[in-house]
C-alpha positions in Angstrom: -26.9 -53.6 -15.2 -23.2 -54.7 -14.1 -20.6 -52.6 -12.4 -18.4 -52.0 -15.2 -21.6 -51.0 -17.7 -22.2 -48.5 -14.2 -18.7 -47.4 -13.9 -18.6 -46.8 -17.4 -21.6 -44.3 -17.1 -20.4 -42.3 -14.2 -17.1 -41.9 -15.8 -18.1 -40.9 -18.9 -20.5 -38.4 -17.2 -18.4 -37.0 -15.0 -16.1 -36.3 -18.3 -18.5 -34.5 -20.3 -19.6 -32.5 -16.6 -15.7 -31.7 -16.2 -15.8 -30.8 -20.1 -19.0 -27.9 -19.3 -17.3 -27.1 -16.3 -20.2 -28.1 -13.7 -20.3 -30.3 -10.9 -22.8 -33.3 -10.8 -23.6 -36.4 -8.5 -24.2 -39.3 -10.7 -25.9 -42.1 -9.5 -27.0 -45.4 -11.6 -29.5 -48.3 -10.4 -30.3 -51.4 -12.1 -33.8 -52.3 -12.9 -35.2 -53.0 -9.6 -33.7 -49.4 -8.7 -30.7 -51.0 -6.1 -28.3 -48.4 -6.5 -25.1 -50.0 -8.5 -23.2 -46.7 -8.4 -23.3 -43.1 -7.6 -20.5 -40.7 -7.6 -20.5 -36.9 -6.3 -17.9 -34.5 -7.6 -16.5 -32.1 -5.3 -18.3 -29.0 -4.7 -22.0 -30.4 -5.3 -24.3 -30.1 -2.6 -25.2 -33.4 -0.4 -28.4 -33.5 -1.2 -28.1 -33.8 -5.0 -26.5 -37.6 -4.5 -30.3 -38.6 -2.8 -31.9 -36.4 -6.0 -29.9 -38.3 -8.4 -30.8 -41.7 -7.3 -34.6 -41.0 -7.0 -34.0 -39.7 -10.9 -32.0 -43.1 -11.8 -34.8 -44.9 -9.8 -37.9 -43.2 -11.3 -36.0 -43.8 -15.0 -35.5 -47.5 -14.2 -39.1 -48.2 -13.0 -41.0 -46.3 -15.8 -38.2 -47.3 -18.2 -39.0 -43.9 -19.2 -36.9 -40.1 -19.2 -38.0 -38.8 -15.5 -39.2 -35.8 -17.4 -41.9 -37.5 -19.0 -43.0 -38.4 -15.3 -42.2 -34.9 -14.7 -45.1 -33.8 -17.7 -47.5 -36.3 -16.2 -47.1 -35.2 -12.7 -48.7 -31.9 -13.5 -51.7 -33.1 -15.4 -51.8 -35.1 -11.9 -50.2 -33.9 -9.2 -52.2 -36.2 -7.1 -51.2 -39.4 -8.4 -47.2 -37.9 -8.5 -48.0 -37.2 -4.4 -49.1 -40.9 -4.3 -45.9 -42.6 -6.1 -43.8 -40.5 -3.8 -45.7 -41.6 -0.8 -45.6 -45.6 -2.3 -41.7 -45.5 -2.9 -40.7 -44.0 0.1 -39.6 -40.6 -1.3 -37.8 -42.5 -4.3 -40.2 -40.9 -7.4 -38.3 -37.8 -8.0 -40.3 -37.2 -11.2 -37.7 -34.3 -13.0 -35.7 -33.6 -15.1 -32.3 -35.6 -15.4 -32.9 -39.4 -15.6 -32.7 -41.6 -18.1 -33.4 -45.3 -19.0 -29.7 -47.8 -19.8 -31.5 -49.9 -22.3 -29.0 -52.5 -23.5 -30.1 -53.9 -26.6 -34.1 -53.2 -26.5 -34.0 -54.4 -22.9 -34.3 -51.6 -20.1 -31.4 -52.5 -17.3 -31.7 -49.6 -15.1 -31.4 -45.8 -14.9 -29.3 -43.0 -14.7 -29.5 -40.0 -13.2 -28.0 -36.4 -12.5 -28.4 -33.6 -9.8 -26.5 -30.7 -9.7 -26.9 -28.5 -12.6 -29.9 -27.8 -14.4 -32.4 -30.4 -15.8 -31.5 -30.0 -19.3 -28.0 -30.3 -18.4 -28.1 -32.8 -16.1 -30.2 -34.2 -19.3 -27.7 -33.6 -21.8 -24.3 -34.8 -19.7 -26.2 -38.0 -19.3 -27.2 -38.6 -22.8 -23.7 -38.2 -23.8 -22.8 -40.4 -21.4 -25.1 -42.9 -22.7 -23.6 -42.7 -26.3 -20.0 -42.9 -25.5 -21.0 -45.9 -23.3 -22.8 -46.9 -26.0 -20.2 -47.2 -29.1 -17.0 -48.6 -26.5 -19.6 -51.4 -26.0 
């Protein structure tokens, strides 16, 4: 993960958010989960910039959607409580963070908070392809 691949992403989601007329903050960490970037548009609440970055982190370190984590943190709710405990409060294991794979390699995560998780989900993903084919 670079700056540019990071500014990219928060641009291009911020875009397609301005496009559906919500308001999202943005955040996007590199593999390690160190926060590269993280944007809040106007009008979204304060606490979605720390949502969005435990998304991007969870993403990044399970190279994995954060909903998956999301399914298997019901079938065990105590192991979720555990990795939240562990990371300090960064497993946020919901809906609206993806993997940046680059390649086949995994370089970090995404994330949204703001909106619903499938459209924090979808604003992301199209974020990821028009990322994607300018690359």
């Amino acid at each position: 993960m670079n700056l540019s691949l990071a500014r990219s992403l928060v641009a291009a989601a911020c875009a397609e958010a301005e496009r559906r007329s919500i308001r999202l903050a943005i955040a996007v960490v590199d593999v390690g989960g160190h926060l590269v970037a993280l944007e809040r548009m106007d009008g979204v609440e304060w606490v979605a910039a720390d949502v969005a970055l435990g998304k991007a982190y969870t993403a990044a370190a399970f190279q994995a959607p954060s909903a998956v984590l999301a399914e298997r943190s019901v079938a065990v709710p105590l192991l979720a409580q555990s990795m939240v405990a562990m990371t300090a409060g960064r497993f946020v294991p919901q809906k609206g963070g993806l993997p940046v794979v680059v390649g086949e390699v995994c370089v970090g995560g995404v994330g949204a908070s703001g909106a619903s998780g499938d459209d924090d989900v979808a604003v992301l993903e199209i974020a990821l392809r028009a990322v994607e084919e300018h690359s």
